[in-house]
C-alpha positions in Angstrom: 67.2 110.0 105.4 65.0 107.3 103.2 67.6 105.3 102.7 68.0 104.7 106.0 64.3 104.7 107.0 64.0 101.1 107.1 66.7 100.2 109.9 65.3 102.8 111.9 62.1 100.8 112.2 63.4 98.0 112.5 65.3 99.5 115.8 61.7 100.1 117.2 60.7 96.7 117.4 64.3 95.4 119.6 64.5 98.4 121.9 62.1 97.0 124.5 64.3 93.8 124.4 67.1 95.5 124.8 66.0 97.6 127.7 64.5 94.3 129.6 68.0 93.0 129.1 70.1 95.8 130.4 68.6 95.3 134.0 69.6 92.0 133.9 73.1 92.6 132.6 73.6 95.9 134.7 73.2 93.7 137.9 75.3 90.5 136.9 77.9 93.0 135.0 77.2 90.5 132.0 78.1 91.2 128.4 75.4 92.0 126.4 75.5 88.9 123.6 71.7 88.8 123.1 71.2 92.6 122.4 74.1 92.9 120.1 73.0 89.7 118.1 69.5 91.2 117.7 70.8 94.4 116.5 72.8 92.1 113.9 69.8 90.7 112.9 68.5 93.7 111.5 71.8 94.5 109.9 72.7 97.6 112.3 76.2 96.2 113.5 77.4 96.9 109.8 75.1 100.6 109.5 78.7 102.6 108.3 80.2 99.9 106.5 80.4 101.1 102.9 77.2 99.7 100.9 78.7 98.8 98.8 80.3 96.0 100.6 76.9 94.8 101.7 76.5 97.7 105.1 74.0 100.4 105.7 76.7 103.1 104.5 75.1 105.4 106.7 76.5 108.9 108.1 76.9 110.5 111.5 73.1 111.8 111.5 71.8 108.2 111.2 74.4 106.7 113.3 73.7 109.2 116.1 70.1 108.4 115.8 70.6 104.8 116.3 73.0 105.6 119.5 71.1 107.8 121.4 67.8 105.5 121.0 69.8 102.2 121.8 71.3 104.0 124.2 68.2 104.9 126.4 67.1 100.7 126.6 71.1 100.1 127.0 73.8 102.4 127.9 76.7 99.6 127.8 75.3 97.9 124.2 75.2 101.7 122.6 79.1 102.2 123.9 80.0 99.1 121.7 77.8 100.0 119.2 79.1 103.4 118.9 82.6 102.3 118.7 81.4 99.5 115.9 80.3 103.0 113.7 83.3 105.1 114.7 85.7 102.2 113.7 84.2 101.3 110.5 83.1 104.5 109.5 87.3 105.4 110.0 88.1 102.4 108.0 86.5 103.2 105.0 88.1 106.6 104.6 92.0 104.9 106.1 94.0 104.4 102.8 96.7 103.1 105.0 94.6 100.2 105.1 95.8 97.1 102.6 92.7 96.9 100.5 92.0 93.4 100.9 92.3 94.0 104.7 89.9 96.0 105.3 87.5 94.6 102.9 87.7 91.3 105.3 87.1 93.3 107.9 84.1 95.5 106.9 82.8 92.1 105.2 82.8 90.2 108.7 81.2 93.0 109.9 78.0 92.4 107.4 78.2 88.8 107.0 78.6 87.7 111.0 78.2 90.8 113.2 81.9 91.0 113.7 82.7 93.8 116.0 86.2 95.9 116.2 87.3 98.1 118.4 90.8 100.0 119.1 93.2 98.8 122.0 95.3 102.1 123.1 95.1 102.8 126.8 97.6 101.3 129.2 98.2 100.9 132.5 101.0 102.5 132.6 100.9 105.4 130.0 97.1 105.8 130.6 95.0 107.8 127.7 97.1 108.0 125.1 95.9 111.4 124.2 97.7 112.9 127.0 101.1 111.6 124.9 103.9 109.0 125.4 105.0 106.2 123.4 103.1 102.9 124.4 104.3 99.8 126.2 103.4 97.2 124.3 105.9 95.8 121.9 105.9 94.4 118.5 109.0 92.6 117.3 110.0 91.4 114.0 109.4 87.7 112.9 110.6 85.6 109.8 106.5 86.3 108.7 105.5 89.4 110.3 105.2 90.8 113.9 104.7 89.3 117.4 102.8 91.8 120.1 103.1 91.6 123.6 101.5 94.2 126.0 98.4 95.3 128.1 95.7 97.1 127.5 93.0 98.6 129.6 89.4 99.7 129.1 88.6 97.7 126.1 85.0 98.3 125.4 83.0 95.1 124.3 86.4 92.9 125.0 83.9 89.8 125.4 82.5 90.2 122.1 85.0 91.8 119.8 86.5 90.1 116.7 89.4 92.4 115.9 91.6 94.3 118.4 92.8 97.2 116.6 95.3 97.8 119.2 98.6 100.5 119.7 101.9 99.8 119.5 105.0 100.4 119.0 108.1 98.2 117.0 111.2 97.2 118.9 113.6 98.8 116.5 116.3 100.7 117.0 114.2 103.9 116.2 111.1 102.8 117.1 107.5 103.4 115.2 104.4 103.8 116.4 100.7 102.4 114.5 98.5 99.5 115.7 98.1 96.5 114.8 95.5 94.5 113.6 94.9 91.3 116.2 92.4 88.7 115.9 90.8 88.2 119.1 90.4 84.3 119.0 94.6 84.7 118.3 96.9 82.8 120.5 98.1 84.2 123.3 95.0 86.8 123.2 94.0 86.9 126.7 91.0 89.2 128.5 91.5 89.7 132.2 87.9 90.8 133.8 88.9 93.9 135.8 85.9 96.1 134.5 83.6 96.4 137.6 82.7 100.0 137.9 80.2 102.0 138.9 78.2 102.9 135.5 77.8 100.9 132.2 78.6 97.6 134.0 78.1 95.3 130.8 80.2 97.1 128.6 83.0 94.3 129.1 85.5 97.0 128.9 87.8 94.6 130.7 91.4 94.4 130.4 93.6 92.8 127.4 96.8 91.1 127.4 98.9 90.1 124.4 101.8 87.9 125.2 103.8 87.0 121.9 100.8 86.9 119.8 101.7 86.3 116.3 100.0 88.4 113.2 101.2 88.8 109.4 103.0 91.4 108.1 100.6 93.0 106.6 98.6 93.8 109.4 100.9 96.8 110.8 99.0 99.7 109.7 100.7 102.9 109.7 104.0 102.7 111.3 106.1 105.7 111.4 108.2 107.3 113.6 106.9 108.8 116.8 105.8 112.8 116.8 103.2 115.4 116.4 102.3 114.6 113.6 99.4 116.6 111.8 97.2 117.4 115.1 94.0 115.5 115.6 91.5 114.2 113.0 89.0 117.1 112.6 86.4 114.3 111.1 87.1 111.4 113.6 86.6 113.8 116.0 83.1 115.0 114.9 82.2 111.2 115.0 83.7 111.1 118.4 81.9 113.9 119.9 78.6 113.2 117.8 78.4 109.3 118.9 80.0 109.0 122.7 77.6 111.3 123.7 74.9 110.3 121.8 74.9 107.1 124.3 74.5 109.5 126.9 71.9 111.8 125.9 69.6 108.3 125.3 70.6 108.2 129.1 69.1 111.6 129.7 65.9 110.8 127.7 65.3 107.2 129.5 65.7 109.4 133.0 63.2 112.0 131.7 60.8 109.7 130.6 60.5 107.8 134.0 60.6 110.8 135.9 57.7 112.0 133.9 55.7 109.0 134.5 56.6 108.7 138.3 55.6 112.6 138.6 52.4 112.3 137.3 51.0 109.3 139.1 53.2 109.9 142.4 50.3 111.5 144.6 51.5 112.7 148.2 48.4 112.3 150.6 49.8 115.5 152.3 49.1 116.8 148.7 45.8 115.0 147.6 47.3 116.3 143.7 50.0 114.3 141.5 53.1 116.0 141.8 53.1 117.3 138.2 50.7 119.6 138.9 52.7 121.9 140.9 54.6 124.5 139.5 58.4 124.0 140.8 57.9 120.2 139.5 57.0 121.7 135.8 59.6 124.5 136.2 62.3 121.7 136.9 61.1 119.1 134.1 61.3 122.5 131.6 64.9 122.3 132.6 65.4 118.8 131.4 63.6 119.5 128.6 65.9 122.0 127.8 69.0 120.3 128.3 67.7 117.8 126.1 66.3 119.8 124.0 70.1 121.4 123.5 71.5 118.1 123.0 69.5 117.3 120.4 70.0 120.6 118.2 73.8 120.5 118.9 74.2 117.2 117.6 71.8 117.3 114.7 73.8 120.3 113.7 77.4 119.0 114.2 76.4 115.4 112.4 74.5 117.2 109.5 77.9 119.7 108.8 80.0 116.8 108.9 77.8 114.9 106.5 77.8 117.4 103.9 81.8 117.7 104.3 81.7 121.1 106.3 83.7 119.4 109.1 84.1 121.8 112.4 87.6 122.2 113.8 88.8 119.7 115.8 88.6 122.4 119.1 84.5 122.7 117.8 84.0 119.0 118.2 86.3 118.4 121.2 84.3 121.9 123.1 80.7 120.6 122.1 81.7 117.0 123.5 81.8 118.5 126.9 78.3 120.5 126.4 76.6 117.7 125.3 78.4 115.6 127.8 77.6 118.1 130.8 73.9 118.2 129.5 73.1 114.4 129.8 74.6 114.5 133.5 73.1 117.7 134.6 69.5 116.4 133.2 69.7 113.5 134.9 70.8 115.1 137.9 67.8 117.2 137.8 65.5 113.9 137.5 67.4 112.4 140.8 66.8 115.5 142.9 62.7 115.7 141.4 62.2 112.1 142.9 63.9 112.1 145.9 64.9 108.5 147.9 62.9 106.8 145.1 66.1 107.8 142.8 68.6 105.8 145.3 66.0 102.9 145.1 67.6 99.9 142.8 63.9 99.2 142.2 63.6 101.8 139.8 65.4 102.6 136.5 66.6 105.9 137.6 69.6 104.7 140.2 71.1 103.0 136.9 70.7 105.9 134.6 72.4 108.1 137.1 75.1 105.5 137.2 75.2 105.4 134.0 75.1 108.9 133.2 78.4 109.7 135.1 80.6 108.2 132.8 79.9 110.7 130.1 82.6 112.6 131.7 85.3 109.9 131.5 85.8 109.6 127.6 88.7 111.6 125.6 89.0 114.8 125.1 89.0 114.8 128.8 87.2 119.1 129.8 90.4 120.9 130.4 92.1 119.0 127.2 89.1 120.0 125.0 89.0 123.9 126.8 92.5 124.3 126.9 92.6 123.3 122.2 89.3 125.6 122.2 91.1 128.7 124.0 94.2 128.2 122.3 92.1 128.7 118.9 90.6 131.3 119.7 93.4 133.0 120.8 95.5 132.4 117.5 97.7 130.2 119.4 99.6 126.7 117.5 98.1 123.8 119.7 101.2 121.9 121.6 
């Protein structure tokens, strides 16, 4: 963990920033430019790019750290951020990469902050990880490919510099892989249909592609259409580990203000602050150990996958509910300790538990990740 001492305190010093910033963004539903650029500043956009390209090369313990605390000032900038680790830290293992192509990339991501994210859910097909052959449509060109399609909930769409996005060819057998789209590319389009309830300045707006034009070389991985070999055991530690690791800093900003509000709330009916009394403490225990859990779950699954003793796919994709139903349950357990004062847009804790409930909305989906856990266990082939 020396090594990656210093960006840790450096994250110190921008998190009350941030956190002023989310208020302001969570109400307008504005894209959060100014925290990203001051996490770029300390070098923390490029924290899994290899080092030696110039990035942090850090590993899943580090990178969750940096989540879940970014994720407590700002919910919406930790999604992005945690998609900016689980893409590059992908990349740097993804020998179907051209060399010089990801080196560009990664590069970018040191030099200017460049984020990249991957465009796979459609309107039509919906998550991808539920199966079928996407929409959107690459065709042949005298230089390379032209994609046309839609995508949906495209996390940091306002600030991204590199679509990674899904597709298939229009060949006679068609192939599946994505494609790799600069966003400033003609014909690149962002259509603002992200107004939801939680994480409003995550920009994860709709994206439309009509006839954009990218070199050859930028199909990554096309083959035909199939099984394949199952889900990425590692991807999906750094999934599990780093979407939920915005959600548990959630959980921790909720316990902190409850804390505070219990202690100096003081009922005159009372005459005492509402910490003293023994259901409050019993209640906070059960954040604490929610929390508590989180934390000890995740330290665990990012420290195995760091030393190469990746869980099973099943592991990860089971613990991502846990840690998931943790977050949502502690800050349930705030909501209920403070009453109307939780439903009051005056306080923090109305957007946390907005916030919160989205921890429930990201791939694998509870029945998808119980259904691959009980079919290991029960010596059963996954379908």
């Amino acid at each position: 963990m020396n090594a990656h001492a210093s960006p840790l305190r450096g994250l110190a010093d921008l998190l009350p920033g941030i956190a002023a910033a989310a208020v302001r963004h969570d109400r307008a539903g504005s894209f959060p430019h100014d925290s990203l650029a001051a996490l770029h500043a300390r070098g923390l956009l490029a924290l899994t790019v290899p080092a030696a390209l110039g990035g942090g090369g850090g590993g899943l313990r580090v990178a969750a750290e940096v989540i879940t605390q970014v994720g407590a000032a700002c919910p919406a900038t930790a999604l992005v951020l945690a998609m900016q680790y689980l893409k590059h830290a992908a990349l740097a293992r993804n020998d179907a990469w051209p060399e010089a192509l990801r080196q560009r990339v990664q590069r970018d991501a040191v030099t200017d902050g460049a984020l990249i994210n991957s465009l796979r859910v459609e309107p039509e097909l919906g998550s991808p990880t539920r199966g079928g052959l996407p929409a959107t449509i690459a065709r042949r060109t005298a230089t390379g490919w032209e994609i046309s399609g839609r995508k949906r909930y495209a996390t940091g769409a306002p600030g991204l510099r590199w679509l990674e996005v899904w597709g298939r060819t229009d060949e006679a057998e068609p192939r599946v892989g994505v494609f790799l789209v600069p966003a400033d590319a003609p014909g690149v389009g962002i259509v603002e249909t992200w107004d939801h309830l939680g994480l409003r300045a995550s920009g994860s707006h709709d994206v439309v592609l009509d006839a954009v034009r990218i070199p050859a070389g930028q199909a990554i991985g096309l083959a035909p259409p199939g099984p394949g070999a199952g889900p990425d055991a590692l991807q999906m530690a750094w999934n599990s580990v780093l979407v939920t690791a915005v959600y548990t800093g959630v959980a921790r900003a909720a316990r902190d203000w409850i804390i505070g509000f219990l202690r100096h709330r003081v009922p005159g009916s009372l005459g005492t602050p509402l910490a003293e009394l023994p259901r409050v403490q019993e209640a906070i225990g059960q954040i604490e150990g929610l929390l508590a859990a989180n934390a000890r779950i995740a330290e665990a699954l990012a420290q195995a996958t760091d030393d190469g003793q990746v869980p099973s796919a099943a592991e990860s994709g089971a613990l991502k509910v846990v840690l998931a139903e943790n977050a949502v349950r502690a800050v349930e357990q705030a909501t209920l300790l403070a009453g109307n004062h939780a439903h009051d847009r005056a306080n923090p804790l109305e957007r946390h538990w907005r916030d919160v409930q989205c921890a429930r909305m990201h791939a694998p989906a509870t029945d998808a990740a119980h259904l691959a856990a009980g079919r290991a266990a029960l010596g059963e082939a996954a379908r």
